[in-house]
Biopython code that builds the backbone (N, CA, C, O; Angstrom):
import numpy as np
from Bio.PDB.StructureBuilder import StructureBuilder

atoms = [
    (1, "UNK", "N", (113.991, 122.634, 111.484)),
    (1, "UNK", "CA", (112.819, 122.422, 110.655)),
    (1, "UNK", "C", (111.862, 121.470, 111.355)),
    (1, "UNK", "O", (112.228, 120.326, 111.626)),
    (2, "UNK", "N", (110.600, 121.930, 111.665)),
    (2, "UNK", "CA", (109.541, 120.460, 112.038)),
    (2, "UNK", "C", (108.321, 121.199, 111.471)),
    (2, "UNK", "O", (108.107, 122.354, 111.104)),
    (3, "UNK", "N", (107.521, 119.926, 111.559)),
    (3, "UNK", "CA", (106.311, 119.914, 110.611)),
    (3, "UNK", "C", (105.425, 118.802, 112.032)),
    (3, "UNK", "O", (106.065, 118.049, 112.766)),
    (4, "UNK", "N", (104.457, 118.921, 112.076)),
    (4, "UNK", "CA", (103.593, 118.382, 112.688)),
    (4, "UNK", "C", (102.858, 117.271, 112.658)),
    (4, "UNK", "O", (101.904, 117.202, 111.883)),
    (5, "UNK", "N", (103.226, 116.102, 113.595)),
    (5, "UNK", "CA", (102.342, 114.823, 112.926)),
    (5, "UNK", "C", (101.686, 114.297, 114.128)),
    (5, "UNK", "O", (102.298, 113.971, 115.145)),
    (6, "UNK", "N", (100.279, 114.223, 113.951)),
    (6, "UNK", "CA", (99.509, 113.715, 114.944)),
    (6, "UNK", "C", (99.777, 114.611, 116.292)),
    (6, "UNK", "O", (99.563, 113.980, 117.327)),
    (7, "UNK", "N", (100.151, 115.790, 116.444)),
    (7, "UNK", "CA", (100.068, 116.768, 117.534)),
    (7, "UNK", "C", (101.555, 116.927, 117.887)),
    (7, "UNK", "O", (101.775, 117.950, 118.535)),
    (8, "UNK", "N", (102.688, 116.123, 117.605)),
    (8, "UNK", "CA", (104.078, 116.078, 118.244)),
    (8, "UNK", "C", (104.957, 116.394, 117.142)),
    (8, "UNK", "O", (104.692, 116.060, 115.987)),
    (9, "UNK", "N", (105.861, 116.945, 117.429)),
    (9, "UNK", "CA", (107.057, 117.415, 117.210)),
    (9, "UNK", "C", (107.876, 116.707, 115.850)),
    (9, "UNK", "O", (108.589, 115.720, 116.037)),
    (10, "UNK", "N", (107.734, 117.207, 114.693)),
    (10, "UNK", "CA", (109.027, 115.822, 114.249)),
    (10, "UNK", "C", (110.001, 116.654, 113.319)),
    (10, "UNK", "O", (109.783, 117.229, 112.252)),
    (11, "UNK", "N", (111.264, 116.510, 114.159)),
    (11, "UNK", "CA", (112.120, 117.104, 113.204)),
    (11, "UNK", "C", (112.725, 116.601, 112.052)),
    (11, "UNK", "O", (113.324, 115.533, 111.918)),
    (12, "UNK", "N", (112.499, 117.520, 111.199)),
    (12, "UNK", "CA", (113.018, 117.293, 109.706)),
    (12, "UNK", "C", (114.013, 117.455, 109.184)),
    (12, "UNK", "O", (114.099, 118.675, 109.045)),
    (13, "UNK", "N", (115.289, 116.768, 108.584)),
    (13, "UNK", "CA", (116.393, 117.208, 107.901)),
    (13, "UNK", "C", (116.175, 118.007, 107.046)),
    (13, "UNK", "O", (115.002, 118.232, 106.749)),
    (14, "UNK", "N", (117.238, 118.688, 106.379)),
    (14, "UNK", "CA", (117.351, 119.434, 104.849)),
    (14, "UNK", "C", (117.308, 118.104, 103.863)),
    (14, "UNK", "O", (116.467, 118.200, 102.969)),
    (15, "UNK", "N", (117.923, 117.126, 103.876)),
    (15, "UNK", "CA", (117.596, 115.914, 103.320)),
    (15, "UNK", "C", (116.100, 115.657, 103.043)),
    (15, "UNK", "O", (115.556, 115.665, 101.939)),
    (16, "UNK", "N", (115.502, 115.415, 104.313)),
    (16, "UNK", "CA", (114.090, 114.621, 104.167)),
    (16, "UNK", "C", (113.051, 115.975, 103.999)),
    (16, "UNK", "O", (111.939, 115.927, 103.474)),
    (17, "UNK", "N", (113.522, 116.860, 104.422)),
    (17, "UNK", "CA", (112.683, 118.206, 103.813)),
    (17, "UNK", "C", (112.529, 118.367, 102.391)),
    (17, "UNK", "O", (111.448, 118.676, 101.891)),
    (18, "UNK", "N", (113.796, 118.125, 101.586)),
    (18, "UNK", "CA", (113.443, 118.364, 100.064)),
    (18, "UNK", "C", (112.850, 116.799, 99.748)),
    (18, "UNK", "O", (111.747, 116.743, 99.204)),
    (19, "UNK", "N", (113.334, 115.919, 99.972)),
    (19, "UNK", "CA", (112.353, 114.323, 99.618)),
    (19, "UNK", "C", (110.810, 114.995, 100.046)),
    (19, "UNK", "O", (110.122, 115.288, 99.068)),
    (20, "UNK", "N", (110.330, 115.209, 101.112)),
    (20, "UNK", "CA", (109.148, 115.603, 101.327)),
    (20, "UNK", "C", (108.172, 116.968, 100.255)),
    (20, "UNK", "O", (107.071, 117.019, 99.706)),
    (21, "UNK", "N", (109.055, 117.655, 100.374)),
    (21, "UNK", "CA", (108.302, 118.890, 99.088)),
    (21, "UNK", "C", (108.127, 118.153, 97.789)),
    (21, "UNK", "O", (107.060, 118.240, 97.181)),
    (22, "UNK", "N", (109.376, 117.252, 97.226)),
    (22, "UNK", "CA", (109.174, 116.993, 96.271)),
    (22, "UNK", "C", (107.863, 115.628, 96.234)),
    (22, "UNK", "O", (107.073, 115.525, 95.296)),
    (23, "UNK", "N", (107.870, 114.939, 97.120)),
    (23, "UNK", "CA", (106.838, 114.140, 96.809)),
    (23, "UNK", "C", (105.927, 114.687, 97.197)),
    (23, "UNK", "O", (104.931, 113.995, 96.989)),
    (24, "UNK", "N", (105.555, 116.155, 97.965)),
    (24, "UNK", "CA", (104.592, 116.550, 98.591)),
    (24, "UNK", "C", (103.678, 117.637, 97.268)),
    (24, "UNK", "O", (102.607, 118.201, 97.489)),
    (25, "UNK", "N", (104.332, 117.689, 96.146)),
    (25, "UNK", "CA", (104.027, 118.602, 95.105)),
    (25, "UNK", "C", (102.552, 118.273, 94.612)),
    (25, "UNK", "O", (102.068, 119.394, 94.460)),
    (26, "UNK", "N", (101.907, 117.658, 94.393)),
    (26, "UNK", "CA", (101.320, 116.635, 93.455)),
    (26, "UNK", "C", (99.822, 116.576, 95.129)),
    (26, "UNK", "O", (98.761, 117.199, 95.097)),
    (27, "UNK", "N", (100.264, 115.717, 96.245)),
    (27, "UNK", "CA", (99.334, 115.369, 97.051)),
    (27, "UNK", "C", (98.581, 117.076, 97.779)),
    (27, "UNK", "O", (97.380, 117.337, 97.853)),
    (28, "UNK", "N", (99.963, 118.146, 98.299)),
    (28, "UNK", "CA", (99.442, 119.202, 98.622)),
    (28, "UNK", "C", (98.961, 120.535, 97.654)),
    (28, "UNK", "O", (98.433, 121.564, 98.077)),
    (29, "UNK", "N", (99.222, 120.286, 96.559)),
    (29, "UNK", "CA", (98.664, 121.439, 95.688)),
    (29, "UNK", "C", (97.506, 121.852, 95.824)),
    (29, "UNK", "O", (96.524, 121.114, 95.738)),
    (30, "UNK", "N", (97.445, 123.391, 96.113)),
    (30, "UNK", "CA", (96.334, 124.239, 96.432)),
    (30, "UNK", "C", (95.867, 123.770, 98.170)),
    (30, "UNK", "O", (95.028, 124.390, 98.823)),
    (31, "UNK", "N", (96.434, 122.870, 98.540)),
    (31, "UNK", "CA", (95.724, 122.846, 100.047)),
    (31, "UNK", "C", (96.265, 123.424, 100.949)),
    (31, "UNK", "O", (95.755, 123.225, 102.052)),
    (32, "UNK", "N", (97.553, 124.409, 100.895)),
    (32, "UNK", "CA", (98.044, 125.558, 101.694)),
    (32, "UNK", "C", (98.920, 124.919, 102.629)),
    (32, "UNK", "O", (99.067, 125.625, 103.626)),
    (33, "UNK", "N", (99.551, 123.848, 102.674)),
    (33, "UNK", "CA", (100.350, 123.209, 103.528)),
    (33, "UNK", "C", (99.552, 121.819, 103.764)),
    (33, "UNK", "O", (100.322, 120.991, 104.250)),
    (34, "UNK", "N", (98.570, 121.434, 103.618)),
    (34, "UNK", "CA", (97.736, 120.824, 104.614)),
    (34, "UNK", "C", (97.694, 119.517, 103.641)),
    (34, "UNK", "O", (98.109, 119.848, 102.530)),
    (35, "UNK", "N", (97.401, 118.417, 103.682)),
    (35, "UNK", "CA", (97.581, 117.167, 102.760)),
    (35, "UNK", "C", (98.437, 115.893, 103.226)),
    (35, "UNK", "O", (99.105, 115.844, 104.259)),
    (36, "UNK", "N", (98.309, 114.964, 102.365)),
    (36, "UNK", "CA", (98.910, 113.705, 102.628)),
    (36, "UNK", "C", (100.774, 114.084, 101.849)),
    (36, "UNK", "O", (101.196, 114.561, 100.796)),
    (37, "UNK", "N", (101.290, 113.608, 102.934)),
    (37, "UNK", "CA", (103.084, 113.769, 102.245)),
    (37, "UNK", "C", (103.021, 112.623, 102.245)),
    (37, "UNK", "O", (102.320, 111.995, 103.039)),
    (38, "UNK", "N", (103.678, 112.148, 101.430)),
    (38, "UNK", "CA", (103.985, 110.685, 100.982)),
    (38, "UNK", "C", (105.827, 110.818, 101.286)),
    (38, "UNK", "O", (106.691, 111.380, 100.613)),
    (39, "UNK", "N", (105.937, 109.930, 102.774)),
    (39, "UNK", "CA", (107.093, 110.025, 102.984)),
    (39, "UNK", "C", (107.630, 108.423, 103.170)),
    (39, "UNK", "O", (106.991, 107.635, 103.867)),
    (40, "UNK", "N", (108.534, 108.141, 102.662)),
    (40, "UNK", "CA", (108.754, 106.776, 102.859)),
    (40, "UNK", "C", (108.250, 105.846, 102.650)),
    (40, "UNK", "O", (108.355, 104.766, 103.230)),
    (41, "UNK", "N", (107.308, 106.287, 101.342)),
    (41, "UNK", "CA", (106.063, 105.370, 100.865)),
    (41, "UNK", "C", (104.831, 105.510, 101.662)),
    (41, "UNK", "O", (103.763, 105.054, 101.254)),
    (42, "UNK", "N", (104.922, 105.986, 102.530)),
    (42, "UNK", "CA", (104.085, 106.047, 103.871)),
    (42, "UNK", "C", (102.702, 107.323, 103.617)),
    (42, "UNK", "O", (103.430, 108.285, 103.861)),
    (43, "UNK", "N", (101.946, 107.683, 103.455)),
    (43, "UNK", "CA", (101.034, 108.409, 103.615)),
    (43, "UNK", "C", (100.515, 109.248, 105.095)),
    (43, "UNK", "O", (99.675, 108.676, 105.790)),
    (44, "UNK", "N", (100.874, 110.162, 105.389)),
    (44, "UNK", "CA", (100.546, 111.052, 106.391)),
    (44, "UNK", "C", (99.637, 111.990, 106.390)),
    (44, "UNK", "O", (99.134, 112.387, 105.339)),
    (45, "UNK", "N", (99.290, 112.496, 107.655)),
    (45, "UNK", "CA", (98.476, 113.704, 107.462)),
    (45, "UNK", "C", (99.273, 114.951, 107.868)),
    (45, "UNK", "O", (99.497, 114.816, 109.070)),
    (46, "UNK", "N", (99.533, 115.512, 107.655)),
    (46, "UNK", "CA", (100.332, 116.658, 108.192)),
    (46, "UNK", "C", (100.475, 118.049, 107.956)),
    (46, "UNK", "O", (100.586, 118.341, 106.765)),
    (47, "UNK", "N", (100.504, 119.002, 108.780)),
    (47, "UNK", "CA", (100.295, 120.443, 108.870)),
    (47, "UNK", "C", (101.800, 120.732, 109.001)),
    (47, "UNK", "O", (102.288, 120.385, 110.077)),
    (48, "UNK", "N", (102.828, 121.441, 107.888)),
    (48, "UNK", "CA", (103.949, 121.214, 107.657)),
    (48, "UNK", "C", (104.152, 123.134, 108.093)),
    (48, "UNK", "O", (103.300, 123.963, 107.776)),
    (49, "UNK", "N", (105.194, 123.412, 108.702)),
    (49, "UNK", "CA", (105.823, 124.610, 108.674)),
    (49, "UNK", "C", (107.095, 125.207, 108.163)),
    (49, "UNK", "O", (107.715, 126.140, 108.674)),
    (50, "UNK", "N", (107.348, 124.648, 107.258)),
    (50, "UNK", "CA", (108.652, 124.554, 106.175)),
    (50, "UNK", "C", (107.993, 125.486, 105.209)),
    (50, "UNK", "O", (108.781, 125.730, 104.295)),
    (51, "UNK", "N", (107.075, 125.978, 105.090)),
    (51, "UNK", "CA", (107.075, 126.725, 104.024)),
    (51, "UNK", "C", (107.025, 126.139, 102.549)),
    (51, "UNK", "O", (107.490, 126.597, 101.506)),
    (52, "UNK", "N", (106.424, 125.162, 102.760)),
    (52, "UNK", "CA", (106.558, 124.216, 101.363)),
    (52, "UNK", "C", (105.044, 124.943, 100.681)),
    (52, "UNK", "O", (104.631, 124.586, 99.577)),
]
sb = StructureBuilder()
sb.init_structure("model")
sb.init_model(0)
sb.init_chain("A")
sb.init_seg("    ")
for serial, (resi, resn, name, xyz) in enumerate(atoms, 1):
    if name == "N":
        sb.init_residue(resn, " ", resi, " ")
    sb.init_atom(name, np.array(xyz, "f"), 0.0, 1.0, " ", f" {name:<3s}", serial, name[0])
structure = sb.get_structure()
């Protein structure tokens, strides 16, 4: 699983993949993948390929 941050590579657990969808529900709705994930409290920008 990886999702894209700032141009590089970051692989994602099945763990931090579902933490991520689920906090990602709310920030990416309707933006097609594209939005702030709120991971670790942390705010990102990220173009995710998980299919979330």
């Amino acid at each position: 699983m990886k999702s894209h941050y700032l141009g590089e590579e970051v692989k994602v657990s099945f763990v931090n993949q579902r933490a991520l969808r689920q906090s990602c529900v709310l920030d990416c709705a309707g933006e097609q993948g594209r939005g702030n994930w709120s991971a670790g409290g942390t705010k990102v920008g990220a173009v995710n390929e998980l299919g979330l």
